[in-house]
N, C-alpha and C positions, 0 to 999 in steps of 0.2 A: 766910310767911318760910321755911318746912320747905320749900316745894317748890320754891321758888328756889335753897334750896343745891343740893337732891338733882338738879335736874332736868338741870343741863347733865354730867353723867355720865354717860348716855346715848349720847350721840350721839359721847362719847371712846370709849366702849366698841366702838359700832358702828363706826369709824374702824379700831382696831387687829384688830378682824377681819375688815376688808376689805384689811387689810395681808397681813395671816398669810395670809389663802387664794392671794390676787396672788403671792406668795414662792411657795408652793407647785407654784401652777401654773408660775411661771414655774422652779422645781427639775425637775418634771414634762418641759416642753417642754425643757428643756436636756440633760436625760436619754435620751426620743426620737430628738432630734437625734444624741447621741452614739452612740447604739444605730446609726441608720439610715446614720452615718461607718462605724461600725464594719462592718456586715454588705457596703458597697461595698466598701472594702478588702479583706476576707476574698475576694469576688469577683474584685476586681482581681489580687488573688496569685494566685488558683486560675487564673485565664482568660488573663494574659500567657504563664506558662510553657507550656500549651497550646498556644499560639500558635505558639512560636519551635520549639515541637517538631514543628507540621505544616509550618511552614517549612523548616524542617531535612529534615526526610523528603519533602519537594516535590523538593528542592533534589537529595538523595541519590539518588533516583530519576529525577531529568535524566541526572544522572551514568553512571548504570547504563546511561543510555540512550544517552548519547553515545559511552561503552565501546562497546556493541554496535554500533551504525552504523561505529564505526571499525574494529571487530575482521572487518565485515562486509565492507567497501571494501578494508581491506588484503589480505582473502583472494581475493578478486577480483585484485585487482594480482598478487597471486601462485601464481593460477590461471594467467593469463595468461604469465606467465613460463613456469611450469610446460610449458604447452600446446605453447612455443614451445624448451623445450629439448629436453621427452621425443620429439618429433621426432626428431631427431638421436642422442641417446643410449637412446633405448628404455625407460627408466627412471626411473623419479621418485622420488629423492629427499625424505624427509620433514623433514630435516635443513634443505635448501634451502629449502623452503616456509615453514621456520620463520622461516630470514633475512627471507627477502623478507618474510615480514607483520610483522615486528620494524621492517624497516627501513620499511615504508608507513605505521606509525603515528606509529613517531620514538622509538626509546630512551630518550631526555627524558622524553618524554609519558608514557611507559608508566612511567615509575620514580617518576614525582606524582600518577598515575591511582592509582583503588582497586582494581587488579589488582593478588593476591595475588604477590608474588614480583617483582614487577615485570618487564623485560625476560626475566628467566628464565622468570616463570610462564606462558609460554605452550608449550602443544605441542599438535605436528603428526604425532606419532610414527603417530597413527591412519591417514595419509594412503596410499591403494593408488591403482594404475594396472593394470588387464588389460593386458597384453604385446600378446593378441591381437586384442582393438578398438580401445585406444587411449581405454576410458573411463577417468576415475579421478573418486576423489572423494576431497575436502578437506576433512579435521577438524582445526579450530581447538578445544580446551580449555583453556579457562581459570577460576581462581577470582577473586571480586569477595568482597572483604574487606565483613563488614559492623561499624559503629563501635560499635554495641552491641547486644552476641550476644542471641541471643531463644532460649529452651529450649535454652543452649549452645549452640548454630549459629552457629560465627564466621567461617564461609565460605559463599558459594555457588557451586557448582559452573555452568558456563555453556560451553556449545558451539555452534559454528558449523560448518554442514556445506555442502560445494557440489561438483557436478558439474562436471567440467571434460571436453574433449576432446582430444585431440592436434592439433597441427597434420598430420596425416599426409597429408588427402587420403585418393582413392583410387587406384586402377589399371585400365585396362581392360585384358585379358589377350587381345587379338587380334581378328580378324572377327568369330571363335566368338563373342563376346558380344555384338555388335550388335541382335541379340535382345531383350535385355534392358533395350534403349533405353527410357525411360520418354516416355507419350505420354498426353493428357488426351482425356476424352471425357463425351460428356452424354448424359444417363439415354436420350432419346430420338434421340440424334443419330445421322446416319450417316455423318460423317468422323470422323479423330481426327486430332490439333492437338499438333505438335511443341512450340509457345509456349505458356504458361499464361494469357499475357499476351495472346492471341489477341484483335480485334477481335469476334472472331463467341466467343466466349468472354466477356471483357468490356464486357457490352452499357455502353452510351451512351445511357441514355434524356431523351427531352426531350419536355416538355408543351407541347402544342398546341392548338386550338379548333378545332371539328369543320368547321363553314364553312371553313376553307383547308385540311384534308386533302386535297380534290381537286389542288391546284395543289402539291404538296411529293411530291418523288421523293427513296428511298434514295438510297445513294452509287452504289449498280449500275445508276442511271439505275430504277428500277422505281415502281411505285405501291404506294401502301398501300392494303389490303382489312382489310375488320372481324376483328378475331377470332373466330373460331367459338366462344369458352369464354364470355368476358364482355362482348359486343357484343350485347344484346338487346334495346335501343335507341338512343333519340336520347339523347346525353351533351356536355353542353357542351364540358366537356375533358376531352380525351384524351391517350393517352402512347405514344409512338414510339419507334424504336431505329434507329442510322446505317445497319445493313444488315438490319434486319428488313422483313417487308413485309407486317406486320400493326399495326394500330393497336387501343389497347386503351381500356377505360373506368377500369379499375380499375388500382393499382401491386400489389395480391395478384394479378394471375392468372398462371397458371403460364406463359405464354407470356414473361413478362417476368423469369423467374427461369431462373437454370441450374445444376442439381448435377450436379459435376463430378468424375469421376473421375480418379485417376491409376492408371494400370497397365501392364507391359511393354508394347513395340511389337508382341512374337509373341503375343498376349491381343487383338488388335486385329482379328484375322483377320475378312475380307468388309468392311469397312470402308475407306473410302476415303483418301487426304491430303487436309488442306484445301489450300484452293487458295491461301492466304494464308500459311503457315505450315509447311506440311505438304514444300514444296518440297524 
């Protein structure tokens, strides 16, 4: 009768500690959980603002770039100008080049852009022209504001520089310089070629197969013979020129190439005209 009271006690006992450990773990995992919330979060605040910050500096740095492309085009625009007034007036204005690259980017543009000063911050003051060639060159400075200073640097300084020419032309000063006529010629050649554009200057090669070389004549009515350099044998295809009257194996041999000189017409002496050009 004693072990019928005592016995079913047991197994209430083992019940209620399969309770308490179940709570435990289940305190445990909900604990985890909130840890493994917590540490994304902490990530996702750390890794968004990053984000929007290399964004922002992608973004700043197109900027910079579209600045330069446009400070570059407008100096062009106002080279050109330039080329075509100092012409006539002898003189270039720095003042004027100013206008002109204000007015090719657009006053607008320039007073929304991140050019420091806007419209104003540009100068040209740097800008010379030689009286006596007629070279000049074109300085564009400007500063590009930057929106947050790095080691106190809240500008950057940027310039654009470019050569311009005058429209002058030149003059020939009488017979006396006739001389000085410029004439082209080749390393082994013995005319020289008023044209640069010369036929017998810009050869015209065409590929051909050795079997119909006999029946194909230049433009001079003539026939094609092997080359002496790189004809030391039979070659399938070979390679021709409209007035050469050598056929070759290879596109490297020298026979198919021409370095070409330019130099006065009185430098030309014992040298013949061409008969094409030379006229």
């Amino acid at each position: 009768m004693r072990n019928n009271l005592f016995s079913p006690s047991q197994p209430i006992n083992h019940s209620v500690s399969e309770r308490v450990s179940l709570s435990a773990s289940t305190r445990l995992e909900k604990l985890f959980r909130n840890k493994r919330k917590g540490s994304v979060t902490v990530e996702a605040a750390a890794t968004v603002p990053l984000f929007f910050l290399a964004v922002a500096t992608l973004l700043y740095l197109l900027e910079m770039m579209a600045v330069h492309t446009a400070v570059r085009s407008s100096l062009q625009y106002a080279g050109k100008q330039a080329a075509k007034d100092t012409c006539i007036t002898q003189m270039l204005m720095p003042s004027k080049v100013e206008r002109d690259v204000v007015y090719a980017i657009g006053e607008t543009r320039m007073e929304r852009s991140i050019i420091a000063g806007g419209s104003s911050g540009m100068d040209c003051s740097a800008s010379r022209m030689s009286v006596r060639t007629g070279i000049g060159t074109l300085n564009a400075e400007y500063q590009v504001k930057i929106p947050v200073p790095v080691f106190g640097i809240r500008q950057v300084k940027c310039r654009e520089t470019m050569k311009i020419k005058a429209w002058s032309g030149y003059e020939k000063e009488g017979l006396s310089d006739m001389g000085n006529d410029t004439v082209y010629v080749t390393e082994n050649g013995l005319v020289y070629h008023k044209d640069y554009h010369c036929s017998y200057l810009d050869l015209s090669i065409r590929m051909t197969h050795m079997g119909t070389v006999s029946d194909l004549r230049n433009e001079s009515g003539g026939r094609y013979y092997p080359c002496e350099h790189c004809m030391k044998g039979n070659a399938g295809t070979i390679y021709i020129t409209n007035f050469g009257d050598r056929y070759h194996s290879s596109l490297s041999c020298s026979g198919l190439k021409r370095t070409i000189y330019a130099i006065p017409v009185s430098e030309a002496a014992g040298k013949g005209a061409c008969s094409k050009c030379g006229r």
